[in-house]
FIKOLZA-1660 file (N, C-alpha, C; in steps of 0.1 Angstrom, whole numbers, plus 5000, padded with zeros to 4 digits):
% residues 73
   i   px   py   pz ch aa at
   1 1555 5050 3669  A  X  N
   1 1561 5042 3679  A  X CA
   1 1553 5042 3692  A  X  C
   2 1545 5053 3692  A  X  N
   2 1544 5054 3708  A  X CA
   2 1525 5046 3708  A  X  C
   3 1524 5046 3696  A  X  N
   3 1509 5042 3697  A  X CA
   3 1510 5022 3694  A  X  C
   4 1521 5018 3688  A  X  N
   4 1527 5004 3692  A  X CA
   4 1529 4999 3704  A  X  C
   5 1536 5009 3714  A  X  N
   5 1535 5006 3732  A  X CA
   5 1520 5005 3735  A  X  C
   6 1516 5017 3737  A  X  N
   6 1501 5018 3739  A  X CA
   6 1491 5002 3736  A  X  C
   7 1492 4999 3722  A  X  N
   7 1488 4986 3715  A  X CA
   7 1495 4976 3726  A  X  C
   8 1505 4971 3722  A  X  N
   8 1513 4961 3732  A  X CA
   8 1513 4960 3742  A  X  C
   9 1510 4970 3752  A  X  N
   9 1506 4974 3770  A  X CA
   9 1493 4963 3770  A  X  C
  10 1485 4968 3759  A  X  N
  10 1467 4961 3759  A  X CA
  10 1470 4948 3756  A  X  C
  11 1480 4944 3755  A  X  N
  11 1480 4925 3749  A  X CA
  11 1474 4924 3733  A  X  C
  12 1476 4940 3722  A  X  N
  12 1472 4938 3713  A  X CA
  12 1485 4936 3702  A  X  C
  13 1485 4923 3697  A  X  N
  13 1496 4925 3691  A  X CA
  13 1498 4929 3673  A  X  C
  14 1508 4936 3678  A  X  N
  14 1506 4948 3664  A  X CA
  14 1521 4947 3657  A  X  C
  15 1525 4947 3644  A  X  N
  15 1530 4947 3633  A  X CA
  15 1538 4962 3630  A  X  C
  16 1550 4966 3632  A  X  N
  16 1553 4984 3620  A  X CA
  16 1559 4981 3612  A  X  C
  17 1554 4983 3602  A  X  N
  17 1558 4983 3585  A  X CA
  17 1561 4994 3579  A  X  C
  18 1566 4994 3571  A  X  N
  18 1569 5005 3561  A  X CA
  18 1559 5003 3548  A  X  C
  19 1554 5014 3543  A  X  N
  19 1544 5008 3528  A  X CA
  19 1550 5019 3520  A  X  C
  20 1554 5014 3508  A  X  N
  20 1557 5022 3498  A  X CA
  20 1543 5031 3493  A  X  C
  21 1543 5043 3484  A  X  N
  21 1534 5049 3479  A  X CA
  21 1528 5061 3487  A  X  C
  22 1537 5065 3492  A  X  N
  22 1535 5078 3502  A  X CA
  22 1531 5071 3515  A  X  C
  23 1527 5059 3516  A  X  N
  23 1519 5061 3529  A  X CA
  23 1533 5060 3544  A  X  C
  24 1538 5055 3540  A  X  N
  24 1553 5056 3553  A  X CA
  24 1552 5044 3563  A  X  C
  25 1550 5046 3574  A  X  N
  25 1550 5037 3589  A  X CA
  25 1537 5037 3589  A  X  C
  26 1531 5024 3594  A  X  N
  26 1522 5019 3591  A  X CA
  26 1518 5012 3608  A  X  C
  27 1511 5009 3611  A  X  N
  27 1508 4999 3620  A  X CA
  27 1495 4990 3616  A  X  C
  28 1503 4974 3620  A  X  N
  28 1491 4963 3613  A  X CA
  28 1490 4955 3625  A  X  C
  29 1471 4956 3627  A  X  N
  29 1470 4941 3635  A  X CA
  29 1460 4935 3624  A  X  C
  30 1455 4928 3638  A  X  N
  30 1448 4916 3630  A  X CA
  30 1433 4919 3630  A  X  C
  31 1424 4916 3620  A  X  N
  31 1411 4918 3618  A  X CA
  31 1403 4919 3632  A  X  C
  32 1404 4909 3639  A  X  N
  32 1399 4904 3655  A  X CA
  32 1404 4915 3664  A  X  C
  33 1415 4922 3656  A  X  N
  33 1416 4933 3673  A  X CA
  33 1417 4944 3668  A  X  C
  34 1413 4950 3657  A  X  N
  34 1409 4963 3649  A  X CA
  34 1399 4972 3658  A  X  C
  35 1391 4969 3665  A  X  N
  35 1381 4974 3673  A  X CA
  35 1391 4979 3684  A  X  C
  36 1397 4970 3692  A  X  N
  36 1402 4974 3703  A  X CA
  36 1414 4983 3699  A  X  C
  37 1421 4977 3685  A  X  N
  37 1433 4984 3686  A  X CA
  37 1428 5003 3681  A  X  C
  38 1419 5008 3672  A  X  N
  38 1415 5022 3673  A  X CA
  38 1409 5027 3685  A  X  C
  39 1401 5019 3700  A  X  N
  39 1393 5024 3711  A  X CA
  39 1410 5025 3718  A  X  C
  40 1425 5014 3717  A  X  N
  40 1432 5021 3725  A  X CA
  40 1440 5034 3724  A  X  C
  41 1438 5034 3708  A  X  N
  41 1447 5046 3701  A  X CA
  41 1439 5055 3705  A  X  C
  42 1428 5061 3703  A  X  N
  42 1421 5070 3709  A  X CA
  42 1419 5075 3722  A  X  C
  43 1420 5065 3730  A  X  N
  43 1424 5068 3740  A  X CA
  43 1436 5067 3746  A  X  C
  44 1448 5070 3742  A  X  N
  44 1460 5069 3740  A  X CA
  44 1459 5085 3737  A  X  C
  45 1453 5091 3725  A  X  N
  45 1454 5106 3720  A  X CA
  45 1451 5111 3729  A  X  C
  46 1440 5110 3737  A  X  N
  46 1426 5117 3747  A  X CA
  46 1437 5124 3755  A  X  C
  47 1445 5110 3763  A  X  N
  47 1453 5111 3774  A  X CA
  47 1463 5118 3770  A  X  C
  48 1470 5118 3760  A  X  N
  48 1482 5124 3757  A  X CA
  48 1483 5135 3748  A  X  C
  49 1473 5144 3745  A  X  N
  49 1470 5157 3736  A  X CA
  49 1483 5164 3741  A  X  C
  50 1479 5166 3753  A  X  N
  50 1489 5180 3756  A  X CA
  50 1502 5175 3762  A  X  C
  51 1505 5164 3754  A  X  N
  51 1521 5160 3765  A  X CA
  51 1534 5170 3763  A  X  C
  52 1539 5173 3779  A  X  N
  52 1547 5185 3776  A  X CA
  52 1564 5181 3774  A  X  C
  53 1563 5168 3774  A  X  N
  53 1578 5161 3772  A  X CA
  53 1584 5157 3760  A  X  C
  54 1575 5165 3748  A  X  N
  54 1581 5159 3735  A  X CA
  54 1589 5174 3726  A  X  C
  55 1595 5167 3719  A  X  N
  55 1603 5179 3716  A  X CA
  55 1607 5172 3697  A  X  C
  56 1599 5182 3687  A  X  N
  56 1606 5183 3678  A  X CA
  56 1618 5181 3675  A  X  C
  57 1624 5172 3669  A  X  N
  57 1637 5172 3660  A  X CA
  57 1638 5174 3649  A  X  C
  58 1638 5190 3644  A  X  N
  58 1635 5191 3631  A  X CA
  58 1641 5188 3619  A  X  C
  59 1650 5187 3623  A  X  N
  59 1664 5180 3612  A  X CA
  59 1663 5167 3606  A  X  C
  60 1658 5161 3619  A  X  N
  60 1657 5143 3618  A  X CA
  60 1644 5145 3617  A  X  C
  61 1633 5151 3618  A  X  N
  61 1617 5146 3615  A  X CA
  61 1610 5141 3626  A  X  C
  62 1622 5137 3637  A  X  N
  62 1616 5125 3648  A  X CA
  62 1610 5135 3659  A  X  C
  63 1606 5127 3665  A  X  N
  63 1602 5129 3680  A  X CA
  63 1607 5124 3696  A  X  C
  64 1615 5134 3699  A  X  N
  64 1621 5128 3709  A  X CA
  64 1611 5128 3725  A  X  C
  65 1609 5120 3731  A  X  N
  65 1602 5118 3742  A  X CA
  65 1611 5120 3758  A  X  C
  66 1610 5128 3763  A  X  N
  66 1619 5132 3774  A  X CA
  66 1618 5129 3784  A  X  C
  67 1603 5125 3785  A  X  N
  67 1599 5108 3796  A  X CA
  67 1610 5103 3797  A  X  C
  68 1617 5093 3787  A  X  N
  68 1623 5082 3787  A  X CA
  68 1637 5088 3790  A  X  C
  69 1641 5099 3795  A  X  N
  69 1659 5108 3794  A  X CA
  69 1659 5098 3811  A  X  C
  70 1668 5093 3813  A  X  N
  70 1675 5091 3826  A  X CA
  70 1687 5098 3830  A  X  C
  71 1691 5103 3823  A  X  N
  71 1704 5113 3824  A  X CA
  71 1717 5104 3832  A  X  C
  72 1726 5108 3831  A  X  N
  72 1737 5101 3843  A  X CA
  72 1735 5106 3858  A  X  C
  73 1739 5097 3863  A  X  N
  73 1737 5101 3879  A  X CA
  73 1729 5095 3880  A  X  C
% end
């Protein structure tokens, strides 16, 4: 999910699919922006290695991002 924002921020527009055969969530662009879309993901990782706002859900598998908590109030 977070590497589809990243994608979409850049004006690259990107596809999430599901693929049967083990492979799971997928992200698809288009041939023409294959270059750009691996230079944003990598730099996407670069920037975001050590992010201290994510938190395992181990029950659910997910990732919860604590950036996005606005809490009440």
């Amino acid at each position: 999910m977070d590497w589809s924002l990243a994608l979409a921020s850049q004006g690259i527009e990107v596809t999430i699919d599901f693929q049967e055969g083990g492979l799971g969530w997928v992200l698809l662009v288009s041939t023409e922006q294959q270059a750009a879309a691996v230079a944003t993901i990598r730099q996407y990782r670069l920037e975001n290695r050590r992010w201290a706002l994510r938190q395992q859900w181990r029950e659910w598998g997910v990732t919860f991002h604590w950036g996005c908590w606005r809490g009440a109030g």
